[in-house]
Structure formats: structure tokens, C-alpha cells
SERO-880411 format. One record per residue (C-alpha): residue in three letters; chain; x, y, z. Coordinates in nm, 2 decimals. Example, Ala and Ser with C-alpha at 12.3 -4.5 7.8 and 13.67 -1.06 7.14 Angstrom:
@type: Ala; mol: A; east: 1.23; north: -0.45; up: 0.78
@type: Ser; mol: A; east: 1.37; north: -0.11; up: 0.71
This chain:
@type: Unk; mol: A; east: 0.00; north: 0.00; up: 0.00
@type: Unk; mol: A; east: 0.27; north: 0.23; up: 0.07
@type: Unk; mol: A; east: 0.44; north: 0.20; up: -0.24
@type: Unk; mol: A; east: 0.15; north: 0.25; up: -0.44
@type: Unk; mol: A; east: 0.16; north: 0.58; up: -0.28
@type: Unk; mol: A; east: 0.52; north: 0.67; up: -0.35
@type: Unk; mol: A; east: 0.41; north: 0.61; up: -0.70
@type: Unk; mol: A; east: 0.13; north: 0.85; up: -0.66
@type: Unk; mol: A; east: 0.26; north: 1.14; up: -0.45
@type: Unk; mol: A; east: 0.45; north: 1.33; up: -0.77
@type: Unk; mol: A; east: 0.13; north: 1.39; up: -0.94
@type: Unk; mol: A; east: -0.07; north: 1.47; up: -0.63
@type: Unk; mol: A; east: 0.20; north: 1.73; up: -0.60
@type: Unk; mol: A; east: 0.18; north: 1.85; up: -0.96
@type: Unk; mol: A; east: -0.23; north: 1.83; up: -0.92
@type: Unk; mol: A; east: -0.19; north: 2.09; up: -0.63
@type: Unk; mol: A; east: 0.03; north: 2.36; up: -0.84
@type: Unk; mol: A; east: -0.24; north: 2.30; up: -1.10
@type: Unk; mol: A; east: -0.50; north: 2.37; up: -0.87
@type: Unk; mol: A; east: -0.33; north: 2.66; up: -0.68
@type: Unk; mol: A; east: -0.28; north: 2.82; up: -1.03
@type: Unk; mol: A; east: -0.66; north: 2.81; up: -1.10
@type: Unk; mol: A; east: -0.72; north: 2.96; up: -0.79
@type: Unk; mol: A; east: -0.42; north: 3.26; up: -0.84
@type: Unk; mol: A; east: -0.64; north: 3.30; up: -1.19
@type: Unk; mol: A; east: -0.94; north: 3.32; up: -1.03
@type: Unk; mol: A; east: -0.80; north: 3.55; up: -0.77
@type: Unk; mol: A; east: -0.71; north: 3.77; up: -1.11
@type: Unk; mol: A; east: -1.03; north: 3.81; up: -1.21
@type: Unk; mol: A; east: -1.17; north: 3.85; up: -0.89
@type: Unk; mol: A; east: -0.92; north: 4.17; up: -0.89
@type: Unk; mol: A; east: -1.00; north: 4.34; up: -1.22
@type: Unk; mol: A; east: -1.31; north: 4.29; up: -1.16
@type: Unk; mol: A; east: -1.38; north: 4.40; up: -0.80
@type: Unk; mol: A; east: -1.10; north: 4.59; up: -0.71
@type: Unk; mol: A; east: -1.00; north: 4.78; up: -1.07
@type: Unk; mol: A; east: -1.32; north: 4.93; up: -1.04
@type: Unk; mol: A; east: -1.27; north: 5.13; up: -0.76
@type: Unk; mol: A; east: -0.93; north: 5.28; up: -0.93
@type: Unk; mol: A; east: -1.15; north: 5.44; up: -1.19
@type: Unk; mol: A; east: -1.12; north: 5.13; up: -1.44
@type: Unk; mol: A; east: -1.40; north: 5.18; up: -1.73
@type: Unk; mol: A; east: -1.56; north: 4.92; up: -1.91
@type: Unk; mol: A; east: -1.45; north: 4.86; up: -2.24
@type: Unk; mol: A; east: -1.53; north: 4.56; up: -2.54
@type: Unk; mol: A; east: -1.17; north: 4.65; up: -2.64
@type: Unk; mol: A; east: -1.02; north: 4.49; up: -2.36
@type: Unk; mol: A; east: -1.28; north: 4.29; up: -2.17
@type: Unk; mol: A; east: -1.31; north: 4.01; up: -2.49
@type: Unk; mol: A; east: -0.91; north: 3.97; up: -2.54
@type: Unk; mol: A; east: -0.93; north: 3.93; up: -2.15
@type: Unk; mol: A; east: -1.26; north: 3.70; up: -2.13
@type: Unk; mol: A; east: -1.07; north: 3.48; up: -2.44
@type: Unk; mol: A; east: -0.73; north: 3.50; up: -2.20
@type: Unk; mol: A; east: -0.89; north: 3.42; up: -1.91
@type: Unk; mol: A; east: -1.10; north: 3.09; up: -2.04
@type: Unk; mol: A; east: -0.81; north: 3.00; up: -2.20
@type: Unk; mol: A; east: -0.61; north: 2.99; up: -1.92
@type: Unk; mol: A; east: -0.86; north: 2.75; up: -1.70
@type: Unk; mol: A; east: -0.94; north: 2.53; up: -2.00
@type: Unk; mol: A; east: -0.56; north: 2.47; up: -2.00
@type: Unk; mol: A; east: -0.56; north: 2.42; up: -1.67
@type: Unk; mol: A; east: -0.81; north: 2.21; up: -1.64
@type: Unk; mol: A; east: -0.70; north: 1.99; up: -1.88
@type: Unk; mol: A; east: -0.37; north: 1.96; up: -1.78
@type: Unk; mol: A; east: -0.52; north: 1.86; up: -1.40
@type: Unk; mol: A; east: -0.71; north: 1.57; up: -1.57
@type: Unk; mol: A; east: -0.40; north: 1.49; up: -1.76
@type: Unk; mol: A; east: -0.20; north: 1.44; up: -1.48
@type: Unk; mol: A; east: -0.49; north: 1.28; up: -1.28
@type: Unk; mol: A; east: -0.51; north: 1.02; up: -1.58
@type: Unk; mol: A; east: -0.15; north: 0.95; up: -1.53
@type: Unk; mol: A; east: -0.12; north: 0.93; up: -1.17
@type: Unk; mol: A; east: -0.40; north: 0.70; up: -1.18
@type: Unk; mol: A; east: -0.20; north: 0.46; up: -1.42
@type: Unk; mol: A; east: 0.12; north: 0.45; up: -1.20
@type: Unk; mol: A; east: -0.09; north: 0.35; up: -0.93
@type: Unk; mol: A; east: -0.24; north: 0.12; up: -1.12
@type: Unk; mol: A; east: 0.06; north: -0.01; up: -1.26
@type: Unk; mol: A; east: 0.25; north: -0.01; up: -0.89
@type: Unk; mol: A; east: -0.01; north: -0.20; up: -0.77
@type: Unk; mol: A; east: -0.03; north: -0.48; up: -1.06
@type: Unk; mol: A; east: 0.31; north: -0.52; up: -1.01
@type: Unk; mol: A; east: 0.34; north: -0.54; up: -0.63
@type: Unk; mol: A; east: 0.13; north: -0.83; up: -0.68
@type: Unk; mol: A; east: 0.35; north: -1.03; up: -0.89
@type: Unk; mol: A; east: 0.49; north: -1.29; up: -0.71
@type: Unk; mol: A; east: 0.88; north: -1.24; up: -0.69
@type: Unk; mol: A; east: 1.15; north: -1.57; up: -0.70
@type: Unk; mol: A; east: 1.53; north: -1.56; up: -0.58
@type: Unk; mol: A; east: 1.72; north: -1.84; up: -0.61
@type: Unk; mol: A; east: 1.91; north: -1.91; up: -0.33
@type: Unk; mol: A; east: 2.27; north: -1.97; up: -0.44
@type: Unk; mol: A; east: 2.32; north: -1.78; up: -0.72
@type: Unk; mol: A; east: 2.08; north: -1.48; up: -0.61
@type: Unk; mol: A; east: 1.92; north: -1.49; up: -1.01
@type: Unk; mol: A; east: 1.56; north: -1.26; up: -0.98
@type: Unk; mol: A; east: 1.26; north: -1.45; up: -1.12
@type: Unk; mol: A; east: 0.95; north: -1.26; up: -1.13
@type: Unk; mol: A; east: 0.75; north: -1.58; up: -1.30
@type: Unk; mol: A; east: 0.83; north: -1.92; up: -1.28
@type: Unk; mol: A; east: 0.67; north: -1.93; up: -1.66
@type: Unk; mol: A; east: 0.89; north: -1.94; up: -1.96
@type: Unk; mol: A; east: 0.78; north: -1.91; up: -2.32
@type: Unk; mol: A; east: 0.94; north: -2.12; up: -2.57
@type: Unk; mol: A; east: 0.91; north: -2.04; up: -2.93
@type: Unk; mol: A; east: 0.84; north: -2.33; up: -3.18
@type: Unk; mol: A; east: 0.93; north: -2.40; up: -3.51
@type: Unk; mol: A; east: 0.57; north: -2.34; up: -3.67
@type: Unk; mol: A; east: 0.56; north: -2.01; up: -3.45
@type: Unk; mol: A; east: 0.32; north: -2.08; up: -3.26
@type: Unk; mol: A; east: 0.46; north: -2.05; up: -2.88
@type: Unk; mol: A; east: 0.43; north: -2.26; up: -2.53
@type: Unk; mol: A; east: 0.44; north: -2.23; up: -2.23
@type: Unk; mol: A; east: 0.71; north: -2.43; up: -1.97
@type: Unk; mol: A; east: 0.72; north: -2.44; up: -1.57
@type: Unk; mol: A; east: 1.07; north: -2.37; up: -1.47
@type: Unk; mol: A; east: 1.17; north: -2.60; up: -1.20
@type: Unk; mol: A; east: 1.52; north: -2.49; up: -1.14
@type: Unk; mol: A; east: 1.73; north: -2.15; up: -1.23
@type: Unk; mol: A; east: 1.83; north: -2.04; up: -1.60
@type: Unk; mol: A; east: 2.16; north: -1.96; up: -1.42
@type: Unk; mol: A; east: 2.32; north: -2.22; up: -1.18
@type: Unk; mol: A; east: 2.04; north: -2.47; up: -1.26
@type: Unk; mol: A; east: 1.94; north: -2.54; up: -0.87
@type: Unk; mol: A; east: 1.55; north: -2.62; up: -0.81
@type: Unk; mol: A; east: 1.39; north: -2.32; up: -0.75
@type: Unk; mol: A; east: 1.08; north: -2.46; up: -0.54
@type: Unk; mol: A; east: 1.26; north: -2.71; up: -0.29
């Protein structure tokens, strides 16, 4: 469980930034249009649509770049845990890493098949004594 997390905690981190950054947009907008207006800021098409495209824009990107990275994260942990449940084989004397005890063997027609390993590629001693 805790390595799923490890896996995770980059994009959770990224996710954050992304989310901060919507709300420092938002906080923008919030500005010009609250605050400006008090400063003597008039109303104009001439700058209020370049802004409104800027602005929408901005948290379309954003957006999409949260569910991006939410999509990925989501994978890795996915991943992580698919492969924390792989059983894992060491052989004892010459410390070879097996995560299967499955091999495939090729034929000649090419069609393939599948062999139990009952001792180590490497020094050949039994693997499940």
C-alpha cells in the first residue's frame, strides 16, 4: 500500500500547483473585476473580450492539464499495484531474480508454449525445494 503511494505522490504534487494556479487566476479576475473598479477602471469591449478569451483560455488549460495528470497518476498506481502483486522468485545460491516461474518457448511453426521452470536459468538449482 505504501508503495502504491510513492508512486502516486509526484502527481498529487503537480495536481496541487495546478489547482493553486486556477485559484491565483481566479484570484485575477476577482481583482479586475472588483478591485480595478474602484481605481477608476471603465468598461470597455476593447479589452474585456481579449481578456474573457485569456482568461478561459487559461482554465481550459488548466483544467485539462489537472485531468491529464490525474489520468496518469491514476495509471502509476495502477501499474504499482499490478506489479506489487507479482509474485517475486530468488534463487538461493546464485541470487538470479525470477519474477515468474513461466517461460515461453518459441516453436518451429511459431506458434509458442508455455514451460514451468523448475530450477534456475543460471546455476540450474531447483527453485521450489
Amino acid at each position: 500500500m505504501m508503495r502504491n503511494m510513492v508512486a502516486v505522490v509526484p502527481f498529487l504534487f503537480v495536481i496541487g500547483v495546478l489547482v493553486f494556479a486556477v485559484f491565483m487566476v481566479l484570484q485575477i479576475d476577482w481583482l479586475i473585476n472588483h478591485t480595478l473598479y474602484g481605481y477608476n477602471l471603465t468598461f470597455s469591449l476593447d479589452w474585456a473580450v481579449p481578456y474573457w478569451a485569456f482568461l478561459r483560455t487559461c482554465l481550459v488549460l488548466l483544467g485539462l492539464a489537472i485531468a491529464v495528470v490525474g489520468f496518469l497518476g491514476y495509471r502509476a498506481y495502477r501499474r504499482v499495484e499490478m506489479l506489487s502483486l507479482t509474485p517475486v522468485y530468488v534463487c538461493g545460491s546464485c541470487g538470479n531474480v525470477l519474477t515468474s516461474t513461466w517461460a515461453i518457448i518459441e516453436n518451429v511453426g511459431g506458434s509458442s508454449r508455455i514451460k514451468t521452470l523448475k530450477s534456475c536459468p543460471r546455476c540450474n538449482k531447483e527453485l521450489l525445494e
